[in-house]
C-alpha positions as CSV (number, residue, x, y, z in Angstrom):
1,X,90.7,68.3,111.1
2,X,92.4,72.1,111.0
3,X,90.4,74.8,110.0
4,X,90.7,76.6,107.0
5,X,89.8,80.4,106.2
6,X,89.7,81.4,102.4
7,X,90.3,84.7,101.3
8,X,89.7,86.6,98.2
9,X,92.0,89.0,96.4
10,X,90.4,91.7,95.2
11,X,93.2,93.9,92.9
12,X,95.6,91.8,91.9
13,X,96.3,88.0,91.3
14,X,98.3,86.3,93.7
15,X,102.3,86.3,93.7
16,X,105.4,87.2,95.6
17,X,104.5,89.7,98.4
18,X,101.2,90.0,97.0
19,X,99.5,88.3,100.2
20,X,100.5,87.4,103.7
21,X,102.7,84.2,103.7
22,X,102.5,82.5,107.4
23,X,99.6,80.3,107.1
24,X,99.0,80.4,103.4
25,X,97.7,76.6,101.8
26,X,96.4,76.6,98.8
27,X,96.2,79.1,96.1
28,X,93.4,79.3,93.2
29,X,92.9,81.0,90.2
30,X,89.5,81.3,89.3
31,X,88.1,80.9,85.7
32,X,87.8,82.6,83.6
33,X,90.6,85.0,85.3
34,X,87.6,86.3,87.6
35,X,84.8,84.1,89.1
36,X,81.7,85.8,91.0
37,X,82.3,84.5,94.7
38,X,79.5,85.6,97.1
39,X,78.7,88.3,94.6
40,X,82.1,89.6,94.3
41,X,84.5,89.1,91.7
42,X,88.3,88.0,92.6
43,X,91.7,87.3,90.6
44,X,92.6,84.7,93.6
45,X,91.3,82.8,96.1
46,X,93.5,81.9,99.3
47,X,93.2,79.1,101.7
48,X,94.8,79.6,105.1
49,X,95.7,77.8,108.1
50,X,94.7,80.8,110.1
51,X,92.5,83.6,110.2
52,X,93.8,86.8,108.8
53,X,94.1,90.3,111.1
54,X,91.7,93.2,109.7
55,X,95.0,94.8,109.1
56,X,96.4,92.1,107.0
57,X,93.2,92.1,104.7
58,X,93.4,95.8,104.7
59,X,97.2,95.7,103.6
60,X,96.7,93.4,100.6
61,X,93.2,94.1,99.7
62,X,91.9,90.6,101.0
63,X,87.8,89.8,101.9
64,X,86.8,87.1,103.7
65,X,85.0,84.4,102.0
66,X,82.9,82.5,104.3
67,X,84.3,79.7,105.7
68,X,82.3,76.6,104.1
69,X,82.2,78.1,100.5
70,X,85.0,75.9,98.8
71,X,85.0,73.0,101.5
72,X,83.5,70.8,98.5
73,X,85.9,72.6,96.4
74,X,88.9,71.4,97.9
């Protein structure tokens, strides 16, 4: 089984250069446009095949979601 990181955008919904593309799985769109995820509300959530650098989340505004949060989700 590969592991999966999940990452939530925190400005902007998800498109073309908008997020980090080596790695990327899955995109969501919560609804409505913003869910609450761990308290925090996001226009997208990412699934990745790999975690992200702290310089990656800094560049596109990403937070880490922990790791189990949408395995049932999926």
């Amino acid at each position: 089984m590969s592991m999966k990181y999940w990452y939530g955008m925190r400005l902007r919904e998800a498109a073309p250069g908008c997020q980090p593309k080596i790695g990327l799985m899955n995109i969501r769109y919560p609804k409505p446009n913003r869910d609450l995820v761990q308290g925090k509300k996001y226009w997208s959530i990412l699934t990745y095949s790999r975690p992200l650098t702290d310089e990656e989340c800094h560049k596109y505004d990403l937070d880490r979601i922990e790791q189990n949060y949408y395995d049932d989700k999926e």
